[in-house]
C-alpha positions in Angstrom: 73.5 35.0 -56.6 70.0 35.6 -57.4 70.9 39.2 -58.4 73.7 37.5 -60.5 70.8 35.4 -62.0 68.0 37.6 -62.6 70.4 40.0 -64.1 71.9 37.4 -66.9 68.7 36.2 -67.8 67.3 39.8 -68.2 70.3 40.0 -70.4 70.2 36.8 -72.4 66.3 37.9 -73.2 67.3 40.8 -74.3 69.9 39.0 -76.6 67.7 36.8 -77.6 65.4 39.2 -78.8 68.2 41.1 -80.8 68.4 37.8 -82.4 64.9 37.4 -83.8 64.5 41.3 -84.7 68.0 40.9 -86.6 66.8 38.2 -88.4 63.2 39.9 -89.3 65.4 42.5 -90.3 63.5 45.3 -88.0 66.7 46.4 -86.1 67.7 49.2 -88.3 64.0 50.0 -88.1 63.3 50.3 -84.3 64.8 53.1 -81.9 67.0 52.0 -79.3 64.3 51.7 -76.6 61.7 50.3 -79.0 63.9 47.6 -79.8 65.3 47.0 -76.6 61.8 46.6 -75.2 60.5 44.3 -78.0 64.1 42.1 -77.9 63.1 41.8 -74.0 59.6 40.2 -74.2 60.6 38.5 -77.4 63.4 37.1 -75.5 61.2 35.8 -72.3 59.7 33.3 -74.8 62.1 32.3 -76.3 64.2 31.5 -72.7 61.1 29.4 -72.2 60.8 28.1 -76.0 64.3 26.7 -75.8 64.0 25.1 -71.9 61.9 22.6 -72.9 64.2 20.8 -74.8 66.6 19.6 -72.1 63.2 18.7 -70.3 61.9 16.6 -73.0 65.6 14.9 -73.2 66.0 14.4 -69.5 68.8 17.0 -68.8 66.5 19.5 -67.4 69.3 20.9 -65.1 71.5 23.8 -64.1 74.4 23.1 -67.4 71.7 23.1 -69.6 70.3 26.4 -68.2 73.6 27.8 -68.5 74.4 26.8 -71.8 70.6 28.2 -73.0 71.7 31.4 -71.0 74.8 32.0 -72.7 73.8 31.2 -76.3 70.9 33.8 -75.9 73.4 36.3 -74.5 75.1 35.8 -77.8 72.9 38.7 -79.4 73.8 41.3 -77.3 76.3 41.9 -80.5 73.0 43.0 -82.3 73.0 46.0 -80.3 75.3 47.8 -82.4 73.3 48.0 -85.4 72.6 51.2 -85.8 69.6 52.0 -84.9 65.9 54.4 -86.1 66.8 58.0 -85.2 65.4 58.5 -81.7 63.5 62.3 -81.3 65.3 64.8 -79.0 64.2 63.8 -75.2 63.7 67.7 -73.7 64.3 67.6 -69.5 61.2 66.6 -67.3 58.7 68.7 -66.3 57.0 68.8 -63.1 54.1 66.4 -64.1 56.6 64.2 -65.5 58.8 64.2 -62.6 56.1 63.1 -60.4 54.8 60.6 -62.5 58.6 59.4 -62.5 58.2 59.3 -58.8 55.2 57.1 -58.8 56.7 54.9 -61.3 59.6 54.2 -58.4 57.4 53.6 -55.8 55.5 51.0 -57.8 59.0 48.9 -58.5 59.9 49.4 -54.9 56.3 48.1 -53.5 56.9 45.3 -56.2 60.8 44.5 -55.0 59.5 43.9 -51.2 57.5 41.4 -53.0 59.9 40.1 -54.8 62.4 39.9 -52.1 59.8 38.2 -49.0 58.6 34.4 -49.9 56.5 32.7 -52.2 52.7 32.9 -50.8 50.3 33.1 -53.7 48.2 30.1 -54.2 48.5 29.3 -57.7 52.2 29.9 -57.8 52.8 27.6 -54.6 49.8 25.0 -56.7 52.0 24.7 -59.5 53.8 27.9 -61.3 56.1 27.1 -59.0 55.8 23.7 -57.7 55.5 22.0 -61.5 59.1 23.6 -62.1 60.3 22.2 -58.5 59.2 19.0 -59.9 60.6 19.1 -63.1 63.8 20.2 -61.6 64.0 17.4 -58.7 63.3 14.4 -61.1 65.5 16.3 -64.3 62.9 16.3 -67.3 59.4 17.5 -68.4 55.8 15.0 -67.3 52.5 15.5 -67.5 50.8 15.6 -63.9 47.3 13.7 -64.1 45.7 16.6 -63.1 43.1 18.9 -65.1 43.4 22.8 -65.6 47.4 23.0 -63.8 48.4 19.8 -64.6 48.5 18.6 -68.0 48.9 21.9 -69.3 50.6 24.7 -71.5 54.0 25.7 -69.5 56.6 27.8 -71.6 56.5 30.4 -68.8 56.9 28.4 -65.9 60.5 27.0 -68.0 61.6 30.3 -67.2 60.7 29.9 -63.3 62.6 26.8 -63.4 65.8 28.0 -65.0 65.5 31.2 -62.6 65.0 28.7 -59.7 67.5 26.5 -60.5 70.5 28.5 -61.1 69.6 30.9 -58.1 67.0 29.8 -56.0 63.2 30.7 -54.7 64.7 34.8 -54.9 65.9 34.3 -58.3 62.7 33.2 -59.5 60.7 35.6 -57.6 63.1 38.6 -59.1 62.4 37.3 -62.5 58.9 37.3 -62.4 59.1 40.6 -61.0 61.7 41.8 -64.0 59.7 40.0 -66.5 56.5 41.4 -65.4 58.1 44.9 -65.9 58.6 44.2 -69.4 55.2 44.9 -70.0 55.4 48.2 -68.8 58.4 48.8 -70.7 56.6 47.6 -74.6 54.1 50.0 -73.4 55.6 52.9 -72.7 57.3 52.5 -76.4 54.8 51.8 -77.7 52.7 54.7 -76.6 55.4 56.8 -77.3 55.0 56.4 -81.0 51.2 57.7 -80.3 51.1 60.4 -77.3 53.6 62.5 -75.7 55.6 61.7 -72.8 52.9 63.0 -69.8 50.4 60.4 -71.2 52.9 57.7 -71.8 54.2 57.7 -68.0 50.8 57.9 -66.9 49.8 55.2 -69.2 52.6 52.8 -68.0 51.9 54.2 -64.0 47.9 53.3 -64.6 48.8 49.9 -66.1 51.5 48.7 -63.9 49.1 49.9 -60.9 45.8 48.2 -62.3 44.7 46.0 -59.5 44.6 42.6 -61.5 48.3 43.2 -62.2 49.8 44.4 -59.0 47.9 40.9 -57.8 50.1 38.9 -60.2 52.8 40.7 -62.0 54.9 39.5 -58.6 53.9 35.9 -58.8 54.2 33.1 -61.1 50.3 34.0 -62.7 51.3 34.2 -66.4 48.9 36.6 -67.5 50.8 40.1 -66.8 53.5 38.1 -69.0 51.1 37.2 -71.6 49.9 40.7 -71.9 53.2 41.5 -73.2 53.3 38.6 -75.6 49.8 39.9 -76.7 50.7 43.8 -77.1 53.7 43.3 -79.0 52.1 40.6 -81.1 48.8 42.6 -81.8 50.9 46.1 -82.8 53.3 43.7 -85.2 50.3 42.5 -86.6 48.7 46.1 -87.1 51.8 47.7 -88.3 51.6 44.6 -91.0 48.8 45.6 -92.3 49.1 49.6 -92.6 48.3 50.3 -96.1 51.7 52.6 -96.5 53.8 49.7 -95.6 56.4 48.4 -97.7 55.1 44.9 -98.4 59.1 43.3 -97.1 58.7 45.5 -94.2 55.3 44.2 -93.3 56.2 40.6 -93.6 59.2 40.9 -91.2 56.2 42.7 -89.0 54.2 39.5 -89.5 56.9 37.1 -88.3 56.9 39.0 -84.8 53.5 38.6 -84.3 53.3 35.5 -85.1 56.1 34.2 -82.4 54.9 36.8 -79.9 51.2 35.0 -80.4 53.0 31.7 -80.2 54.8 32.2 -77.1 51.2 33.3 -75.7 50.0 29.8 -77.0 53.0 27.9 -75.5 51.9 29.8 -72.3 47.9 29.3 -72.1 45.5 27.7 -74.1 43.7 30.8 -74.6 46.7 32.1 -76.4 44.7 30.2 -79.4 42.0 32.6 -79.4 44.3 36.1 -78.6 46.2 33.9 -82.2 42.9 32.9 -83.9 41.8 37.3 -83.4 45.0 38.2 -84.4 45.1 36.2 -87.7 41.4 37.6 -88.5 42.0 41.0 -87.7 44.3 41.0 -90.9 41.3 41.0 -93.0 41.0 44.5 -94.8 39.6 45.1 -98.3 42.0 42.3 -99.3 42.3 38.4 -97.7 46.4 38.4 -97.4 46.8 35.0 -97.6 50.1 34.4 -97.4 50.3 36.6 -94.6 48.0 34.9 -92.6 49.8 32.1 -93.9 53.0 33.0 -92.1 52.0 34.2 -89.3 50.2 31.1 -88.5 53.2 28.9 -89.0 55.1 31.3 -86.8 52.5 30.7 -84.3 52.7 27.3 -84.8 56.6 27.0 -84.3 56.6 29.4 -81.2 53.4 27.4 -79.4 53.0 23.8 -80.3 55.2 21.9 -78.5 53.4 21.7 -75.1 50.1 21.0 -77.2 52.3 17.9 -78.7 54.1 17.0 -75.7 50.4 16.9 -73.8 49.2 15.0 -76.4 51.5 12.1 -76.6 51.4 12.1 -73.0 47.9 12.2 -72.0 46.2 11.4 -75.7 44.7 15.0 -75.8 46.2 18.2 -76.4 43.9 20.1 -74.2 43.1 17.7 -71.6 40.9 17.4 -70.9 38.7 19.2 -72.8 38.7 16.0 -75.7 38.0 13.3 -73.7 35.0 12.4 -75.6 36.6 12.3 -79.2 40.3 10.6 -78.0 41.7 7.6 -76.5 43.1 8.9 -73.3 46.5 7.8 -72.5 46.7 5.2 -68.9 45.9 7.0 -65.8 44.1 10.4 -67.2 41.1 8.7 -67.8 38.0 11.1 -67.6 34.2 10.8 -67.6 30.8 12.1 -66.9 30.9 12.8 -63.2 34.2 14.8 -63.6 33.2 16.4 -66.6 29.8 17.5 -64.9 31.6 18.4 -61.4 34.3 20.7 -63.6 31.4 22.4 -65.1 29.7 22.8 -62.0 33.0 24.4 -60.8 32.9 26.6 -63.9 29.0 27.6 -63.8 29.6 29.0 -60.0 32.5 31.3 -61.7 30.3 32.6 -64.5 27.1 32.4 -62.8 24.1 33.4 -64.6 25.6 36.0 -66.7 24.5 35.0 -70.5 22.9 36.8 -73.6 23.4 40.0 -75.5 22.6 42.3 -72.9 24.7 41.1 -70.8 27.8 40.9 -73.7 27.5 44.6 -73.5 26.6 44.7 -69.5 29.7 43.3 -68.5 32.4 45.4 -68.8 30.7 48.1 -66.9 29.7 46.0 -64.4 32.9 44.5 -63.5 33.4 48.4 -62.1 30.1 49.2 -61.5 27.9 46.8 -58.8 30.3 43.7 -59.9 29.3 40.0 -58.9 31.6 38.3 -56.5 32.4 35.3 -59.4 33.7 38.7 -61.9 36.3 39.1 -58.6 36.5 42.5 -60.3 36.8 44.2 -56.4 40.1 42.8 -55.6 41.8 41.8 -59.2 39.7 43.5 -61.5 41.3 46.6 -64.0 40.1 49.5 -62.4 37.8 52.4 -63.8 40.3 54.1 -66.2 38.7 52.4 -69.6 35.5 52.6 -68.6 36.0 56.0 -67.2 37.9 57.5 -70.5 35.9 55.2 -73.3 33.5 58.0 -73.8 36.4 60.3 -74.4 38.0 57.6 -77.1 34.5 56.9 -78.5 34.1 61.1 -79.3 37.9 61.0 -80.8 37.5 57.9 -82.9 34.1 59.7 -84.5 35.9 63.0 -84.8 39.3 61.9 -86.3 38.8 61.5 -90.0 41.9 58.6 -89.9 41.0 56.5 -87.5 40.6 53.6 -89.2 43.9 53.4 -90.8 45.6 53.7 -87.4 47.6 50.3 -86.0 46.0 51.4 -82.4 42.5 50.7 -84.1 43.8 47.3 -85.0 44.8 46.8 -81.2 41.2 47.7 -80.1 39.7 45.4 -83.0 41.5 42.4 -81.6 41.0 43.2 -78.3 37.1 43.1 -79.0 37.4 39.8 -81.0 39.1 38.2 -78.1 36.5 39.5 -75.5 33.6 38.4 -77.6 34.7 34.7 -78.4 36.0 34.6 -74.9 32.8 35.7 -73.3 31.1 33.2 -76.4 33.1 29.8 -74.9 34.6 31.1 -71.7 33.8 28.6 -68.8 34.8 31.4 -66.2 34.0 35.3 -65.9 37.2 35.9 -63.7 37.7 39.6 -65.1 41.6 39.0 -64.2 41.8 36.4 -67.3 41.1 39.4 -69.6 44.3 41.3 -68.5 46.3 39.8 -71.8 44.0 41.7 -73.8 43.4 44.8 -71.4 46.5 47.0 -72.4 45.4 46.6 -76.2 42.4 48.6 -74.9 44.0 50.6 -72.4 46.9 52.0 -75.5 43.8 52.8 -77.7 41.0 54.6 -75.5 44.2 57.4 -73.6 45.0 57.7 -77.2 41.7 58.9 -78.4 41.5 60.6 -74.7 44.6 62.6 -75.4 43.6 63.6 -79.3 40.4 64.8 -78.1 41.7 66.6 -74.5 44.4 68.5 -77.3 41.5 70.0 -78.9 38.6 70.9 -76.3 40.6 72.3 -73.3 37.8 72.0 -70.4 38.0 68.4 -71.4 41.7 68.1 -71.0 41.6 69.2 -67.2 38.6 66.8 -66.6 40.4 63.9 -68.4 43.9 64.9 -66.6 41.8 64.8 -63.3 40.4 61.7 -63.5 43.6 59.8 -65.0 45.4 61.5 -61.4 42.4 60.1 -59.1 42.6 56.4 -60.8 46.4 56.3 -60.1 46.2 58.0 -56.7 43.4 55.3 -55.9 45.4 52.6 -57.4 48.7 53.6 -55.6 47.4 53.4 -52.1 46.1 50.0 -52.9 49.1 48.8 -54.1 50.6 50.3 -50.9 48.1 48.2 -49.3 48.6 45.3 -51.0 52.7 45.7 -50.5 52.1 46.5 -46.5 53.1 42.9 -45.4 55.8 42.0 -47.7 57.3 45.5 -46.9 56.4 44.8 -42.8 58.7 41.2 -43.5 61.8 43.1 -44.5 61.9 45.8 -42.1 61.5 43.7 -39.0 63.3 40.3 -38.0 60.5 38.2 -38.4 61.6 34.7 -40.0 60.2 32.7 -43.2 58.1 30.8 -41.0 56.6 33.2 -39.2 55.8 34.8 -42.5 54.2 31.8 -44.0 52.2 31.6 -40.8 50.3 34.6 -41.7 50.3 33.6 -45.0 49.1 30.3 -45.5 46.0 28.5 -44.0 47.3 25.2 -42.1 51.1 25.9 -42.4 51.2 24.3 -39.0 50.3 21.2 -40.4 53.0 21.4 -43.1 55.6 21.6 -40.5 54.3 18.8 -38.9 54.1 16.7 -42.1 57.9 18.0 -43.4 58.8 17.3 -40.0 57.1 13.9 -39.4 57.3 12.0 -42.3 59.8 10.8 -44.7 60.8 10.2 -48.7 59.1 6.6 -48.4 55.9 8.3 -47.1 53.4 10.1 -49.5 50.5 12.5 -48.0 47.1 13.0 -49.8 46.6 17.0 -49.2 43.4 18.6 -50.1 45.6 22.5 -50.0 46.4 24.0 -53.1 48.7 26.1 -51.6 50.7 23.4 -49.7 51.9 21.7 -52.9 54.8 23.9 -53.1 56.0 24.0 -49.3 55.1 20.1 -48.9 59.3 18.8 -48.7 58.0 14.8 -48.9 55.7 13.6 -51.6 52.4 14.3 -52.0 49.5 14.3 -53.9 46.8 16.5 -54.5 43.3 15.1 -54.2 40.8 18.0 -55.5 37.4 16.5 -56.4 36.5 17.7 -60.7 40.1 17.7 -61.7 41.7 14.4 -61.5 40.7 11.0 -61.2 42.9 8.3 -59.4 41.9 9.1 -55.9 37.9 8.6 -57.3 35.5 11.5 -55.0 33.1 11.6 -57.9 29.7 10.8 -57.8 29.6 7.2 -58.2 32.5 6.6 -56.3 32.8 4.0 -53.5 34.7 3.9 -50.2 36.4 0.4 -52.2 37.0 2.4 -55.2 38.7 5.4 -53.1 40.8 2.8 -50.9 41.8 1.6 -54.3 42.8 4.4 -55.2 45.1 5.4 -52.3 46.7 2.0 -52.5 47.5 2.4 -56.3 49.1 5.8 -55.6 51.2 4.4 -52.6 49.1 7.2 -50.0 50.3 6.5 -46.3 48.8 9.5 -44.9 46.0 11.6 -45.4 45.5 15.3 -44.2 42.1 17.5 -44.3 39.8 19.4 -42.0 36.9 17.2 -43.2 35.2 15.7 -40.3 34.2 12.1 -39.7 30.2 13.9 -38.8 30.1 16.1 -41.7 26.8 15.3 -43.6 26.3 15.4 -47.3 30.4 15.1 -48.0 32.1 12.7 -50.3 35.1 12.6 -48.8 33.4 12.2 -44.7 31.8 9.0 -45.6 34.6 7.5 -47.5 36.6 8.6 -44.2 34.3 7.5 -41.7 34.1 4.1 -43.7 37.9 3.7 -43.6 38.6 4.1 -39.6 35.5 2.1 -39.2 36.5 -0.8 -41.3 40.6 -0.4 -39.4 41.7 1.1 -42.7 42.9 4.6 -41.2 43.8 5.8 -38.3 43.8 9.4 -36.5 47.3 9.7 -35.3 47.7 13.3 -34.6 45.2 16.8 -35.3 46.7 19.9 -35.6 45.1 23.4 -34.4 45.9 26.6 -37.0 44.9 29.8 -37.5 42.6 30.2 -41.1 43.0 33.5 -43.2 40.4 34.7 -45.0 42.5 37.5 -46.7 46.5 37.4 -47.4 46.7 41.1 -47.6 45.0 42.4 -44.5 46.2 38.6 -42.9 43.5 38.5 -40.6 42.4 35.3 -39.1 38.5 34.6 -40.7 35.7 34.7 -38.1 38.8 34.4 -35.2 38.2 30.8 -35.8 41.2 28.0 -35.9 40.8 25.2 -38.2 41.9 20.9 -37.3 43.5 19.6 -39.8 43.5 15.7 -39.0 46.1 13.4 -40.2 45.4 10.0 -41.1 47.5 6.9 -41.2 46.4 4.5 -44.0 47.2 0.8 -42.6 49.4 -1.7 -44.8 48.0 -4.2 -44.0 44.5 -5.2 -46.3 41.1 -4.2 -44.8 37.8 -3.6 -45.8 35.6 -0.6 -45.2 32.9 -0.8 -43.3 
């Protein structure tokens, strides 16, 4: 069944997609794979687009899904419009062949992953969980939580309708399929710009990069997004090719604009990949009513969550307005949070600010990185900063470059980077991957003009492109070690999750112990998901009904629990732990008879989920408290 699933839904994308291009009118103007490609990632939005609407009505079920399914597969009648004259495809050579080969092992690494459970943090904090939710109450809500909560979520409608119609495999085949559709765009796309060697390297060295082995196999969006954002980026730039028939580039604008769109629907910062890729139109001329369109298209693809979060939470990017808006009942916000989110964000960015460092930080995210840029384990690899010099000699050599779409893709890419590194709150290299094959397309372009010409340069640059993916490839190996270790031996689910997830022991005990009327207060992002009674998830700086802000009170946090109907609480925190929030208030709660200690729970705390070695050796409590019915007062 979740083959069954994952199958129709790559199919109803892909019909989908037809649909859009055949009403652009860019079918007859697209090769077979192009098209296929572009209908795919165009598709994966619009799967997502059109989910929200039982949501929103509360019919957010597995009919629905169906129904979405089936209408999408509807364009599959598309595909026999004939199609742009594809060139003559010669046999594979030997470099070719073994870049083929590499290509294989990469989907087979990412199947094990695909096929072992769910493990990731932020997919079991809400990619997944927010879709379990949605699904077990049958419509859309805003959680009253910053960041994951109240937030953009067209992708995770895809997760749900995976999920629901097949299951925790279903969803985790999706995101593996969908996350191959990047590779695909690229491939055709670089197709149209280098020859096939460069292309399957190009697509082997992307779909390899550390940041998106990491997430291309989870619920993180941004592997997804980076095919919203090349597709949307090259429509734009084909838009705007001075050569273009003026109909032709209009039908161009109308995919970029949904492709941005979906990217907005997906993640706020979708508005500043939409915001670059409206600017980057600007030539000689201002085409307004280009810009024009293609911001309504953006508009149509990516507003909803922006609207539904508004008239949910009385700001459209909670909480980022809270200043300038009436918040809605029960997302109130205010100085302490804001100034503990910020604090949260300063320790990602650190003291990385200025010109210098503008132009610094690219290179060292390869180069001598800082932890925060967490550029050693989900960073992009050396290949553009290894091949930029080659690109940089091409673009000053080739007499054309300017009036090349791939110059366009590298524009936007800088304009994203700099008003991203501008406003930013966090230097997390990984949240640049939407933009990174823009710049990957461009530099092996110039790299491959310029090795065609000087040939000493060709076998250096061919050299380093097969270190990068050699390197990359055994990390990906790495990486994959565990998931492939799960499905060649008999170990169980449970015993996966052991070595997965820090405390797992004291999920079981909570799924096992306690009951629908019960509701646990859980300080473990990564429990949300596998938690099977409710929960809530108390993290200090990003919501604010269990108060652990400065200012709070042991009263205020006892309010608090009583208002959200907590019965239990679980966390390592001890009652002797000096300078903590969350101690005192604890300490003040058994003391005044308003908890009680009714069970700790020794387990094994993992540092790293891909070597899945315990840290220091060292087990961690976890404690569970009961919270007393009956009224008390701290002491």
């Amino acid at each position: 069944m979740p083959i069954a699933v994952t199958a129709w839904m790559t199919l109803a994308a892909t019909g989908a997609g037809f649909t859009i291009l055949r009403v652009t009118g860019l079918m007859g103007a697209l090769t077979h794979a192009e098209r296929l490609a572009m209908a795919f990632v165009l598709g994966i939005g619009m799967i997502g687009w059109l989910a929200f609407f039982p949501g929103l009505s509360g019919n957010f079920n597995g009919s629905w899904f169906a129904a979405i399914l089936a209408l999408c597969s509807v364009g599959l009648v598309f595909a026999r419009i004939p199609a742009r004259g594809d060139d003559h495809h010669p046999s594979l050579n030997g470099i070719e062949r073994v870049l083929l080969a590499g290509l294989c092992a990469a989907v087979l690494m990412d199947l094990s992953e695909a096929l072992s459970p769910a493990a990731d943090a932020d997919t079991m904090a809400y990619h997944f969980e927010t879709p379990r939710l949605f699904l077990e109450r049958g419509g859309i809500f805003t959680i009253p939580r910053a960041i994951d909560g109240a937030t953009q979520l067209l992708l995770q409608m895809t997760y749900a309708v995976a999920m629901d119609l097949g299951g925790e495999t279903a969803a985790k085949l999706w995101v593996m399929v969908s996350g191959w559709g990047l590779g695909a765009l690229f491939y055709v796309l670089a197709r149209r710009h280098l020859d096939r060697v460069w292309a399957l390297g190009g697509v082997l060295l992307l779909m390899t990069t550390p940041a998106v082995v990491y997430g291309a196999g989870t619920g993180q969006v941004e592997v997804r997004l980076a095919a919203f954002a090349l597709l949307s980026a090259y429509a734009v730039a084909m838009s705007v090719r001075e050569d273009a028939d003026p109909a032709l580039g209009f039908r161009w604008v109308i995919v970029a604009g949904l492709a941005a769109g979906f990217f907005a629907g997906a993640k706020s910062t979708g508005l500043i990949f939409a915001f670059a890729g409206c600017i980057s139109m600007l030539g000689r001329t201002v085409p307004i009513k280009r810009m024009c369109v293609f911001s309504i298209c953006v508009a149509l693809a990516g507003v909803q969550w922006y609207a539904f979060n508004w008239s949910q939470t009385g700001d459209p990017l909670y909480p980022l307005l809270w200043r300038h808006v009436d918040l809605a009942a029960g997302y109130q916000w205010n100085d302490a949070l804001a100034q503990s989110l910020e604090r949260q964000w300063q320790n990602e960015r650190g003291a990385v600010w200025g010109i210098g460092w503008f132009f610094a930080y690219p290179i060292r995210t390869v180069i001598a990185p800082f932890p925060q840029f967490e550029s050693l384990r989900v960073g992009l690899g050396p290949a553009a900063l290894m091949f930029l010099p080659f690109a940089g000699a091409a673009f000053v050599m080739k007499r054309d470059a300017l009036k090349s779409p791939l110059f366009r893709l590298a524009m936007i890419a800088f304009l994203v980077y700099a008003i991203w590194y501008a406003v930013g709150p966090s230097l997390r290299i990984r949240h640049l991957l939407p933009v990174y094959p823009l710049a990957l397309l461009a530099i092996l372009a110039g790299t491959a003009h310029l090795s065609r010409t000087q040939a000493g340069l060709r076998r250096i640059a061919l050299a380093g492109f097969a270190a990068v993916i050699a390197l990359q490839l055994a990390g990906q190996g790495l990486f994959s070690k565990k998931y492939i270790s799960y499905l060649a031996s008999d170990e169980s689910r449970t015993d996966f999750l052991n070595k997965s997830i820090s405390g797992y022991d004291a999920v079981q005990w909570i799924n096992a112990n306690l009951t629908p009327d019960d509701r646990v207060l859980v300080f473990k992002r990564e429990w949300l998901y596998l938690l099977q009674v409710p929960h809530y998830f108390g993290n200090n700086g990003s919501q604010a009904l269990i108060p652990l802000y400065e200012g709070a009170t042991p009263e205020t946090f006892l309010a608090g629990l009583r208002t959200q109907s907590i019965t239990h609480i679980a966390t390592t925190t001890t009652l002797t732990e000096r300078n903590d929030t969350l101690a005192e208030f604890l300490k003040a709660l058994v003391t005044g008879r308003c908890i009680a200690p009714i069970t700790e729970i020794r387990s094994a705390g993992y540092q790293s989920r891909t070597l899945q070695s315990p840290s220091r050796g060292d087990d961690v409590i976890y404690t569970i408290y009961r919270v007393s019915p009956a009224a008390c007062r701290p002491s």
